[in-house]
C-alpha positions as CSV (number, residue, x, y, z in Angstrom):
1,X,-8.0,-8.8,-27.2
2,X,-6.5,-10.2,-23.9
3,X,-9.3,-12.3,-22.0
4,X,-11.8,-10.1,-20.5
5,X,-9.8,-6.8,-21.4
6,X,-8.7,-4.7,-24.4
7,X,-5.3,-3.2,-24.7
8,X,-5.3,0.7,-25.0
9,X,-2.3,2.8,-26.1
10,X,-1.8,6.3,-26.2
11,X,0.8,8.7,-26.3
12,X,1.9,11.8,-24.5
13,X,5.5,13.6,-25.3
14,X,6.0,11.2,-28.0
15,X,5.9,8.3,-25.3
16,X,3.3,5.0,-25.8
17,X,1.6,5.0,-22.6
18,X,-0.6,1.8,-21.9
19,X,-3.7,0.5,-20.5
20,X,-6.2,-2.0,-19.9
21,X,-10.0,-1.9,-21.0
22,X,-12.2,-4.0,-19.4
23,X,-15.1,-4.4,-20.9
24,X,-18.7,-4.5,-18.9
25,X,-20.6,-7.8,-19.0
26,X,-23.8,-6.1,-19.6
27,X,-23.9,-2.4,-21.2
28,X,-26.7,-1.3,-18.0
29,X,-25.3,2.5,-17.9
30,X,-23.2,1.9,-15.1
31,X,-20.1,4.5,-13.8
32,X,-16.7,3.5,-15.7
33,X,-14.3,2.8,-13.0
34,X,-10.5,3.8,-13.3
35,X,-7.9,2.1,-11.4
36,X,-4.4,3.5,-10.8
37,X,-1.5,1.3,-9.2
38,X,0.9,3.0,-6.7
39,X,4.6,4.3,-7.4
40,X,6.8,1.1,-8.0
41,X,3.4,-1.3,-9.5
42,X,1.6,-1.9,-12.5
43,X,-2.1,-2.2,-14.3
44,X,-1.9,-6.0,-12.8
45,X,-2.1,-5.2,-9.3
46,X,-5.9,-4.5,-10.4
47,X,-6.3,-7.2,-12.4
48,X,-8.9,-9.2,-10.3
49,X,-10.9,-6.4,-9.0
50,X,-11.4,-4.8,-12.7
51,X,-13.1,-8.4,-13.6
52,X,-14.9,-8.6,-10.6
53,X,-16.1,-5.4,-11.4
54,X,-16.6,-5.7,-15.1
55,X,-19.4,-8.4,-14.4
56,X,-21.2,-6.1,-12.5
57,X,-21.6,-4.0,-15.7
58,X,-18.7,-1.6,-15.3
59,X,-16.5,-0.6,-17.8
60,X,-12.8,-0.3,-16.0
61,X,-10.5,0.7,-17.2
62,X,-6.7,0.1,-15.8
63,X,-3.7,2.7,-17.0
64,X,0.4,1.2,-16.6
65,X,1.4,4.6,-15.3
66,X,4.2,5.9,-17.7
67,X,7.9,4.7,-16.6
68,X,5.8,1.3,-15.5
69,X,4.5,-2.2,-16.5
70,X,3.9,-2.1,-20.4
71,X,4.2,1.9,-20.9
72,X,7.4,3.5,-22.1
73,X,9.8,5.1,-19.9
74,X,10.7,8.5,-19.9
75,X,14.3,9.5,-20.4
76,X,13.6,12.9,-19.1
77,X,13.2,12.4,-15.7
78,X,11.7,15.7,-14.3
79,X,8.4,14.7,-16.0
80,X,8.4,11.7,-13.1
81,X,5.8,13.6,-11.0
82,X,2.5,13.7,-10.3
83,X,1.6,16.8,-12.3
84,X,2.7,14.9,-15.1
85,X,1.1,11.6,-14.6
86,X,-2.5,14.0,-13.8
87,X,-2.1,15.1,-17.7
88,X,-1.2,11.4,-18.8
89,X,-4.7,10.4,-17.2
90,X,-6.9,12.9,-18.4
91,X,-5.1,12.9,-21.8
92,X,-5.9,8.7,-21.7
93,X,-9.9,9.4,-20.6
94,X,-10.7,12.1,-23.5
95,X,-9.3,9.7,-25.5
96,X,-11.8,7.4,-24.8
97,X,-14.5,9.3,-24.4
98,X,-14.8,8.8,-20.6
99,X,-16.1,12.3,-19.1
100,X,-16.9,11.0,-15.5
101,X,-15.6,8.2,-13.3
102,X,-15.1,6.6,-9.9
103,X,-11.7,6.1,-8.9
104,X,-9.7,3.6,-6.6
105,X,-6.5,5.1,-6.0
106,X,-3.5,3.2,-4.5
107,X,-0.5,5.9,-2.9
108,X,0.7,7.2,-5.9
109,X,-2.4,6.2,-7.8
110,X,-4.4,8.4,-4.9
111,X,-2.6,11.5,-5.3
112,X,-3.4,11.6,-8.8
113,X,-7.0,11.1,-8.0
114,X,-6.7,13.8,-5.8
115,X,-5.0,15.5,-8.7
116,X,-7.6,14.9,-11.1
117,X,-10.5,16.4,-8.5
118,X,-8.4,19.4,-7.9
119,X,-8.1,20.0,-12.0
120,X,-11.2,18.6,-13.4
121,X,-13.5,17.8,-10.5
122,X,-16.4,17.1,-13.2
123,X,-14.7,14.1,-14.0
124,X,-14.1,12.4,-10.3
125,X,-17.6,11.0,-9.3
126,X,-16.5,9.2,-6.8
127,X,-13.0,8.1,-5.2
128,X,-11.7,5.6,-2.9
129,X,-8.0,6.3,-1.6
130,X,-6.0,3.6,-0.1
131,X,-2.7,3.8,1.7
132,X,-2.8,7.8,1.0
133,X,-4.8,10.8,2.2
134,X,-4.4,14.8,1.1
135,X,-1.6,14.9,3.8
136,X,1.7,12.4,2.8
137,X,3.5,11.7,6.3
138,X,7.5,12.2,6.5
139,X,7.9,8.6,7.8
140,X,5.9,7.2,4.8
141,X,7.9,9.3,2.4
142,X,11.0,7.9,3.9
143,X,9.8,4.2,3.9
144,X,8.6,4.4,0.1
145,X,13.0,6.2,-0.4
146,X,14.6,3.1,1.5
147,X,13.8,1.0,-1.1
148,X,12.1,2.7,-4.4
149,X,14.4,2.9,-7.2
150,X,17.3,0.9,-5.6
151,X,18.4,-2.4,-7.5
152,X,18.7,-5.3,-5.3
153,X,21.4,-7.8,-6.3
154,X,21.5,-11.4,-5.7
155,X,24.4,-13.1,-6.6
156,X,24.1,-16.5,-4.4
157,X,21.4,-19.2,-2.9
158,X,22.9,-17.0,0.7
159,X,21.8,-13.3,-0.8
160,X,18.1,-15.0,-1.9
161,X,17.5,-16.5,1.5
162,X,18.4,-12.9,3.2
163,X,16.2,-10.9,0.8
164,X,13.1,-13.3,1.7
165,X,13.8,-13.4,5.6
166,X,14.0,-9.2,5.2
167,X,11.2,-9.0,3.3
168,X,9.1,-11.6,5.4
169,X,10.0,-9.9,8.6
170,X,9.0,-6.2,7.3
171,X,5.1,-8.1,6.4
172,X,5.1,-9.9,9.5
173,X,5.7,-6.6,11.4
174,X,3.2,-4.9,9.1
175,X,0.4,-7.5,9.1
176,X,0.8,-9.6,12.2
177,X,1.4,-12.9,10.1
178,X,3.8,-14.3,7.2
179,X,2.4,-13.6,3.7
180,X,1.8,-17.5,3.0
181,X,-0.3,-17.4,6.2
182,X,-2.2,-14.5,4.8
183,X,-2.7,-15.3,1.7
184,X,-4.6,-18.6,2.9
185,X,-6.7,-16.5,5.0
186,X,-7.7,-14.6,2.2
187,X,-8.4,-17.3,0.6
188,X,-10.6,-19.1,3.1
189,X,-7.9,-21.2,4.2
190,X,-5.6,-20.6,7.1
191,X,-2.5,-22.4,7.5
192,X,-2.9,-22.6,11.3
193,X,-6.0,-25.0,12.4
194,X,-8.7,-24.1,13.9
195,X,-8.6,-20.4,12.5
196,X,-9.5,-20.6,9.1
197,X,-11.3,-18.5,7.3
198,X,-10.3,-15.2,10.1
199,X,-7.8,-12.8,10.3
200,X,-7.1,-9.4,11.6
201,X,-4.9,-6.9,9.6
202,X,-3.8,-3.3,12.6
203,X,-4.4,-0.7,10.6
204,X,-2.5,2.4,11.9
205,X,-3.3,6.0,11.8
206,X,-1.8,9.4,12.8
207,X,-4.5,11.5,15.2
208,X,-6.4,13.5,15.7
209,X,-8.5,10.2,14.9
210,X,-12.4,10.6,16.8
211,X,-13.4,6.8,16.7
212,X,-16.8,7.7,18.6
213,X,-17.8,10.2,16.3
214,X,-17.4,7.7,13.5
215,X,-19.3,4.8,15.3
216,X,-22.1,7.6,16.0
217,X,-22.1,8.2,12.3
218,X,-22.0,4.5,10.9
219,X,-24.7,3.9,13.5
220,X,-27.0,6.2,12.1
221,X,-27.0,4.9,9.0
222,X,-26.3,1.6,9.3
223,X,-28.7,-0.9,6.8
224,X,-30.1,-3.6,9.3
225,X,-29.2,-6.8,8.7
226,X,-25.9,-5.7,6.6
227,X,-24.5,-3.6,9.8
228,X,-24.4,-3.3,13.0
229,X,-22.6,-1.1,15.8
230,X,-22.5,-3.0,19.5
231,X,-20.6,-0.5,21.6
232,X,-17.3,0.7,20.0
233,X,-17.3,-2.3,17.7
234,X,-18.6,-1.4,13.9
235,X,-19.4,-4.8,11.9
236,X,-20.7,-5.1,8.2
237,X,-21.3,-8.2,6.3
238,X,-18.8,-9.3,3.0
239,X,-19.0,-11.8,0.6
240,X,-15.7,-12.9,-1.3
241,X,-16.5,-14.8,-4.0
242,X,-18.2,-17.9,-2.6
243,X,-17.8,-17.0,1.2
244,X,-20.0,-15.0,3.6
245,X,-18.9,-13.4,6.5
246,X,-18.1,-10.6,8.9
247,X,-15.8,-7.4,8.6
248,X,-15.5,-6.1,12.4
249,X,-13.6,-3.1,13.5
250,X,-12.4,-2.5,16.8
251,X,-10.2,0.5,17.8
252,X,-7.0,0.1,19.5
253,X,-6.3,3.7,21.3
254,X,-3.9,3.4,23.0
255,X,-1.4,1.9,20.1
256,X,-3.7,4.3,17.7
257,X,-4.4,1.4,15.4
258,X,-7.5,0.0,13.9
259,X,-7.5,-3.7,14.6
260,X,-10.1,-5.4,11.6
261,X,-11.1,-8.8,11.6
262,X,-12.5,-10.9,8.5
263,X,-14.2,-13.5,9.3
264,X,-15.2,-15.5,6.8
């Protein structure tokens, strides 16, 4: 037994398929939670979520989809699909005896939730998609093919330098920062003075996209004292580990993006 998890193998067309089992701090009855990674990750992506989760009495459990991380590859490529990874899932959840779940579903991980719902919608209590919805974009497709699958070759101190500043450049244009500046916000601790603890990640989106009709909805049932809605701006409160703080969303129209600030 790894700390705070199990390992799990199973196999499907003769392959050993593997997982992670994290076991619940206290057995109170709560939903089992299953985690899958998106096309080119692995179980570990997950790894601090499932604990976090585990001590608040939920079993999760965290697959290596097959061709990934610790599970074998295929040498029959046309099973690479998500048809085939839906059957790997539900083939690892019988298995255990896991009959109904909440999912967190990341891009590839999300279409097999949605897979799973479509086949066997008994077994998806609950599912949170992130970077995916039922509709896959031609520009996202075509991002995830410019660099999925291709080997990247560094033969010098020169090439290693290149591959960060391309890589550094595509997160700042993403996020708005360098990844060592966002991973000490994250953390509580921003490299820049006077703005730890706050961030703001743009989170764009493809219309139609009714921001009003969300606010009216979040308003209605927002808990008081957890959240609020002040004109178009929706705020909730977050805690991250030992911090307290503020999630606010503001909407950006006119560069259809979703601008949301942590302020911890």
């Amino acid at each position: 037994m790894q700390s705070g998890y199990t390992v799990h193998n199973w196999k499907v067309d003769g392959l050993s398929l593997h997982a992670r089992d994290y076991t619940p701090r206290n057995d109170v009855g709560k939903s089992a939670v299953v985690c899958l990674h998106g096309l080119t990750r692995n179980s570990k992506d997950f790894d601090a979520l499932a604990r976090r989760l585990a001590e608040r009495g939920h079993r999760v459990v965290v697959p290596d989809i097959r061709g990934r991380g610790r599970s074998q590859y295929d040498p029959n490529s046309m099973r690479y699909v998500p048809q085939t990874y839906v059957g790997d899932i539900a083939a690892l959840l019988d298995g255990l005896g896991i009959d109904r779940a909440i999912f967190i579903g990341t891009s590839m991980g999300g279409i097999i939730t949605m897979g799973l719902a479509a086949l066997r919608p008994a077994l998806v209590s609950a599912a949170v998609l992130n970077d995916v919805g039922p509709e896959v974009a031609p520009e996202g497709l075509a991002r995830i093919a410019s660099y999925a699958g291709k080997p990247v070759t560094i033969d010098s101190w020169d090439d290693a330098r290149a591959y960060l500043r391309r890589f550094n450049d595509a997160f700042r244009g993403r996020y708005g920062m360098p990844p060592t500046r966002f991973r000490k916000a994250a953390d509580g601790n921003s490299a820049e003075p006077g703005e730890a603890g706050s961030f703001t990640l743009q989170l764009g989106y493809r219309p139609p996209f009714d921001w009003t009709r969300m606010l009216n909805f979040l308003g209605a049932r927002a808990m008081k004292g957890v959240e609020s809605v002040t004109g178009d701006v929706y705020a909730r409160t977050v805690r991250m580990a030992d911090h307290r703080g503020w999630v606010v969303v503001r909407h950006s129209p006119e560069r259809r993006t979703l601008m949301v600030e942590l302020r911890l």
